[in-house]
C-alpha positions in Angstrom: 7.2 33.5 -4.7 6.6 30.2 -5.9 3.8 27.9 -4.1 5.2 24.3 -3.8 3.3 21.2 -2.8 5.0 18.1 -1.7 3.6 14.1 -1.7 6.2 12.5 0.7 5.3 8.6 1.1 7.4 5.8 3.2 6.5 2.4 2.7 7.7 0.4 5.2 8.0 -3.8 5.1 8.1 -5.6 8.3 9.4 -8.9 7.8 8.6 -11.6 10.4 10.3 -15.0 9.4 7.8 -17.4 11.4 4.2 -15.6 12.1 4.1 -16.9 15.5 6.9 -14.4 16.6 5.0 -11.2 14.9 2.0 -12.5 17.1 4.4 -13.1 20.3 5.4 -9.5 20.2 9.2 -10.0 18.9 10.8 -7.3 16.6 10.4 -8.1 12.8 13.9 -10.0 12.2 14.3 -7.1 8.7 12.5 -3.8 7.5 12.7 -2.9 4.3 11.9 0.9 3.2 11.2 3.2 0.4 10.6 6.4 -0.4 8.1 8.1 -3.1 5.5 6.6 -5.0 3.4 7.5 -8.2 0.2 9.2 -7.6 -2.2 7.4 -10.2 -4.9 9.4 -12.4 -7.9 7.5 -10.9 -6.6 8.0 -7.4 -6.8 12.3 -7.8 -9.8 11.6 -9.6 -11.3 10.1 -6.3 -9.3 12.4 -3.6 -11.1 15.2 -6.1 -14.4 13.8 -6.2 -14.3 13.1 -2.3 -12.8 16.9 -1.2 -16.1 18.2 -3.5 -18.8 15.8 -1.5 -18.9 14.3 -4.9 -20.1 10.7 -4.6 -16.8 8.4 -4.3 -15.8 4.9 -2.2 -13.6 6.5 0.2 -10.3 5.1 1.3 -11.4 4.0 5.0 -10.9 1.0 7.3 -13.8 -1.0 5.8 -12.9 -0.1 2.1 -8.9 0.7 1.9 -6.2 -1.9 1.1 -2.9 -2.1 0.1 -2.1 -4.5 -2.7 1.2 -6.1 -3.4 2.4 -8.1 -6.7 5.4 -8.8 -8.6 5.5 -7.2 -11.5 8.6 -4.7 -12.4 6.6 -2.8 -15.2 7.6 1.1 -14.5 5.0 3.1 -13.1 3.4 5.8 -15.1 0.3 7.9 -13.8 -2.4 6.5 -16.1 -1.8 3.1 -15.0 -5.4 1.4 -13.4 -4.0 -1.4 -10.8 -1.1 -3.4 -10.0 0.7 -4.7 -13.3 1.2 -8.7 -11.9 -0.9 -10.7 -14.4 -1.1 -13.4 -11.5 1.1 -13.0 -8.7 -0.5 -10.5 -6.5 -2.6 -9.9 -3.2 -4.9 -7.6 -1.4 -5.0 -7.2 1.9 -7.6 -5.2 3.9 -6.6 -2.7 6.6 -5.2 -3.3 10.1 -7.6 -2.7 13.1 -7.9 1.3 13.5 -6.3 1.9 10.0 -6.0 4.0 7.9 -4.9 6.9 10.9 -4.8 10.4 10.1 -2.3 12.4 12.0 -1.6 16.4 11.2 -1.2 16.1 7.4 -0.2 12.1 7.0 -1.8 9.4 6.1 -0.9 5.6 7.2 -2.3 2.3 6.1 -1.2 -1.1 7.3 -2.2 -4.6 6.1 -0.7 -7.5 6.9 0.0 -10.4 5.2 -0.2 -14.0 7.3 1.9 -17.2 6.7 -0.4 -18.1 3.4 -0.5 -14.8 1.9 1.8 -13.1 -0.4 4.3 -15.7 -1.2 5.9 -14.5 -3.8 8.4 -11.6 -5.1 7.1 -8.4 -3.7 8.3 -5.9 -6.9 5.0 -3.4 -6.7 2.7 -2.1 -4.5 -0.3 0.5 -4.6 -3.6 1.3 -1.7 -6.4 1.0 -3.6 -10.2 1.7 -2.5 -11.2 -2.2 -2.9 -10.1 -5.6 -3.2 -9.0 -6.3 -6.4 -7.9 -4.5 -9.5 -11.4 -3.0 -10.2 -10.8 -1.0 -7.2 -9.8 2.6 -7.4 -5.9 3.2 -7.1 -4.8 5.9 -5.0 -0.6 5.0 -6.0 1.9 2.8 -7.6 5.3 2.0 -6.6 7.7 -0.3 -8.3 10.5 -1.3 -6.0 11.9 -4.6 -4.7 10.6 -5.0 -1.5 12.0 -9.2 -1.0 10.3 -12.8 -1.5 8.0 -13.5 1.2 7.6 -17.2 1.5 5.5 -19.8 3.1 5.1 -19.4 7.1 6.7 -15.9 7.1 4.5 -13.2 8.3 5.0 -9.7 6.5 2.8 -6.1 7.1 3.2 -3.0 4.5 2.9 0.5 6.0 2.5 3.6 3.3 2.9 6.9 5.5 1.2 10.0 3.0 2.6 13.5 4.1 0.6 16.1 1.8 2.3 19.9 2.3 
């Protein structure tokens, strides 16, 4: 018999046009979602390092983001951060994120009015807040132009099997 793993990830964009009504409660007025990502190199490296007690920054609530940007570049597995030479953002983890449930996953950031405003083509969780950080994954897909006084938050669901 042959012994298959799966990586199942859902990214999921909830798209608030004025941040007060995110903060009010109201449903986001669109939700945007994709399936599958790249796994990067340095991201197994870490997941490696970290199942081995091996010194590593983990992915939790103090260190994990998710960073959005807008380049279109393909992703390829030896890649070290997002590809954006400019337009791109960081944002730390929601209160209580990352959650572990069974075998997935999920981070949320969110992104306020000021944050973000621009094309969102790529998006990876990284293990800091920049492109120094360690990348866990890569996905290039068009996820919509945030703009000024919109609020937007990014939710990557991992399912390992």
């Amino acid at each position: 018999t042959t012994d298959s793993k799966t990586w199942d990830v859902l990214a999921t964009v909830e798209k608030w046009h004025k941040a007060a009504d995110r903060e009010a409660g109201l449903p986001p007025d669109e939700v945007v979602e994709q399936e599958d990502n790249i796994l990067l190199n340095e991201g197994i490296t870490v997941l490696l390092n970290l199942l081995c007690g091996i010194s590593a920054t983990a992915f939790s609530n103090g260190n994990a983001y998710i960073g959005v940007g807008d380049s279109t570049t393909a992703a390829a597995a030896g890649q070290t951060a997002l590809q954006a030479s400019s337009n791109k953002d960081y944002q730390g983890m929601e209160s209580s994120y990352p959650q572990v449930s069974g075998q997935t996953v999920t981070f949320r950031s969110i992104w306020s009015s000021s944050e973000g405003n621009f094309a969102w083509n790529e998006w990876t969780v990284a293990n800091g807040s920049s492109d120094s950080a360690t990348n866990l994954n890569r996905k290039v897909a068009a996820l919509g132009t945030k703009a000024g006084g919109s609020e937007w938050t990014l939710t990557v669901a991992i399912t390992v099997s």
